[in-house]
C-alpha positions as CSV (number, residue, x, y, z in Angstrom):
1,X,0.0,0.0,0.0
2,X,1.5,3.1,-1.0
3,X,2.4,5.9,1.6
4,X,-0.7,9.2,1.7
5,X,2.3,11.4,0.6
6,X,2.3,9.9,-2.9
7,X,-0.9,10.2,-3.7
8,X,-1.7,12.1,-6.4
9,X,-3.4,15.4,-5.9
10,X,-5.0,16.2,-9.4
11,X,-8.0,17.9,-11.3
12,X,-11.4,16.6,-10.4
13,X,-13.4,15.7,-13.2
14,X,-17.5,15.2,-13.8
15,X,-17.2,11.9,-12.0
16,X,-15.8,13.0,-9.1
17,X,-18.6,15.5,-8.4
18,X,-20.7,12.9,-5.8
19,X,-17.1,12.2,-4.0
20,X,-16.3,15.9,-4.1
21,X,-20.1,16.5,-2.1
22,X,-19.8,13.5,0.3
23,X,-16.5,14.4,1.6
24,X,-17.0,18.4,1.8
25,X,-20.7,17.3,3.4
26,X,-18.5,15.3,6.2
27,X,-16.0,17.5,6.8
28,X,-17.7,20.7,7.5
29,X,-21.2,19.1,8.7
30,X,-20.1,19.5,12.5
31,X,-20.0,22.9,12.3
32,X,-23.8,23.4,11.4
33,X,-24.8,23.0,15.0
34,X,-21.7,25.8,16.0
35,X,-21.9,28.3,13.8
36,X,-25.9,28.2,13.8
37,X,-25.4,28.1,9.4
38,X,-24.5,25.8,6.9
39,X,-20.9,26.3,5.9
40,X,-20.8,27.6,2.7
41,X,-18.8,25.0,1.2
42,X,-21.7,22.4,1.5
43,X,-23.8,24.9,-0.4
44,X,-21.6,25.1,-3.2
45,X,-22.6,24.3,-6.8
46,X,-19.7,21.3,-7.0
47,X,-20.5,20.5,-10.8
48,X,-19.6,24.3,-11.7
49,X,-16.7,24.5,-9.4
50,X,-15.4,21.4,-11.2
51,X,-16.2,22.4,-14.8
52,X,-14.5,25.6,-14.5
53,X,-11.5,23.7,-13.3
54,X,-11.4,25.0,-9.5
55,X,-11.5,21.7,-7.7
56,X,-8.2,19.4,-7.2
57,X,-8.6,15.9,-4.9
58,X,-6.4,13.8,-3.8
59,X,-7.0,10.2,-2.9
60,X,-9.0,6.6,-4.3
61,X,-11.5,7.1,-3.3
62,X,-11.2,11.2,-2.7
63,X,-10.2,11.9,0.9
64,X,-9.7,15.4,0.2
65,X,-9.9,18.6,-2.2
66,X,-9.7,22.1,-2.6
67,X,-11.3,24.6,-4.2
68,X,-9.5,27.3,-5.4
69,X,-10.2,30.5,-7.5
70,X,-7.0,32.6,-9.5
71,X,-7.4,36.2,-9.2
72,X,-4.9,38.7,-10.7
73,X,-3.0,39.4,-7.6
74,X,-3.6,36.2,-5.1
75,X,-5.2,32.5,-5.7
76,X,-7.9,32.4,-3.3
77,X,-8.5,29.4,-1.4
78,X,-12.0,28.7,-1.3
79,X,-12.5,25.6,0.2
80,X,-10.3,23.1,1.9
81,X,-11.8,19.8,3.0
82,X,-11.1,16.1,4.3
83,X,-12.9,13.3,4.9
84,X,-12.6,12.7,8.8
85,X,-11.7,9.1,8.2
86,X,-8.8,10.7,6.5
87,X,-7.7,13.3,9.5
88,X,-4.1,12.8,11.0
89,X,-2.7,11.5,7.8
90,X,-1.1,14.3,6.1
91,X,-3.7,14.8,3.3
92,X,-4.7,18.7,4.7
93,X,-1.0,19.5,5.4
94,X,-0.4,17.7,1.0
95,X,-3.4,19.9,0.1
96,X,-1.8,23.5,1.6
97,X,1.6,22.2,0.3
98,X,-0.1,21.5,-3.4
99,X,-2.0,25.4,-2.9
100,X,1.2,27.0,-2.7
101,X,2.8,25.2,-5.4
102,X,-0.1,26.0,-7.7
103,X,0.1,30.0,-6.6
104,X,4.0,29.5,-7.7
105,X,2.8,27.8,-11.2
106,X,0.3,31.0,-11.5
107,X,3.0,33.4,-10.8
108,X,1.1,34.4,-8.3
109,X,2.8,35.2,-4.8
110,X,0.2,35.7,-2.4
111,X,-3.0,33.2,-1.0
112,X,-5.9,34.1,0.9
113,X,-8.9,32.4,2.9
114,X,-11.7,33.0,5.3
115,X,-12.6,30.9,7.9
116,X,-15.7,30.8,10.1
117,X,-14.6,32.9,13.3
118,X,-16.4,29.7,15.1
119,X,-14.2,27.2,13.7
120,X,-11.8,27.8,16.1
121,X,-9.5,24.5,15.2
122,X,-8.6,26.7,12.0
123,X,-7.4,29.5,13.9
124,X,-4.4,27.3,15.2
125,X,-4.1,25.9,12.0
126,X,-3.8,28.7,9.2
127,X,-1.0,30.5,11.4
128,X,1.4,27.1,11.9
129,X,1.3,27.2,7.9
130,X,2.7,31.0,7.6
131,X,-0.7,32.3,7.2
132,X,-1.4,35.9,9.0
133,X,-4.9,37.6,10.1
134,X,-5.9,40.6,7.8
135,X,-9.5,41.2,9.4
136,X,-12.3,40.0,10.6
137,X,-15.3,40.7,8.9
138,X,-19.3,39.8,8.8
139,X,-20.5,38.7,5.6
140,X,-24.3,38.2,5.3
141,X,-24.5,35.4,8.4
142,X,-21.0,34.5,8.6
143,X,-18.4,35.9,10.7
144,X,-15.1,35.5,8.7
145,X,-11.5,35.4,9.7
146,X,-9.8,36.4,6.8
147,X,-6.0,35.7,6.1
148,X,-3.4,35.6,3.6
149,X,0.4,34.2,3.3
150,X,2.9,35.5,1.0
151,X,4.9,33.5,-0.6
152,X,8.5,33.9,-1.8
């Protein structure tokens, strides 16, 4: 059985779409209760997000994605999500790794995120990972912790 850290991360495709639902539906389901909303990731249109080429996923079966989103001056990370059978392994710490890479192949030498100000396990997360708070902001019914990480 081969190692987590040489799995592939690569492009999802149409057929990855259920996978893509079932494992952002399980990763960020907890935090309905929480934050008192569903996460936004669960709501996302998964088929569009795939078709315009946003979503990468890593494992067979997937175990984890992100969804990310090139601007001009910084790729946005949009989503990041894994399976919790899949937590402890190394495939969030792959995915971050794979992010900054991607921001490199871009050009592009800055990434941001939000968080929910409630999901307080990303708040020690993000910062071990070189990213740094830029505000906190209320959007519609979320409370967001955003933050960005140069790179270079």
């Amino acid at each position: 059985m081969r190692e987590m850290t040489d799995e592939l991360i690569r492009p999802a495709g149409p057929h990855d779409v259920p996978a893509i639902k079932c494992v952002t539906d399980a990763a960020y389901h907890h935090y309905i209760e929480r934050i008192g909303v569903v996460p936004q990731p669960m709501e996302a249109d998964h088929t569009a997000d795939v078709a315009a080429g946003r979503v990468f996923v890593t494992g067979e079966p997937v175990t984890g994605l992100v969804v990310i989103d090139a601007h001009d001056d910084h790729l946005f990370l949009d989503s990041i999500a894994v399976h919790p059978d899949a937590h402890g392994k190394g495939v969030g710490r792959r995915l971050l790794h794979f992010v900054e890479a991607h921001a490199g192949e871009l050009g592009l030498d800055e990434i941001r995120l939000y968080t929910n100000a409630m999901m307080w396990e990303n708040q020690k997360i993000y910062p071990r990972y070189g990213y740094e708070v830029v505000e906190r902001r209320v959007d519609g019914p979320y409370d967001r912790i955003h933050y960005r990480k140069r790179l270079g």
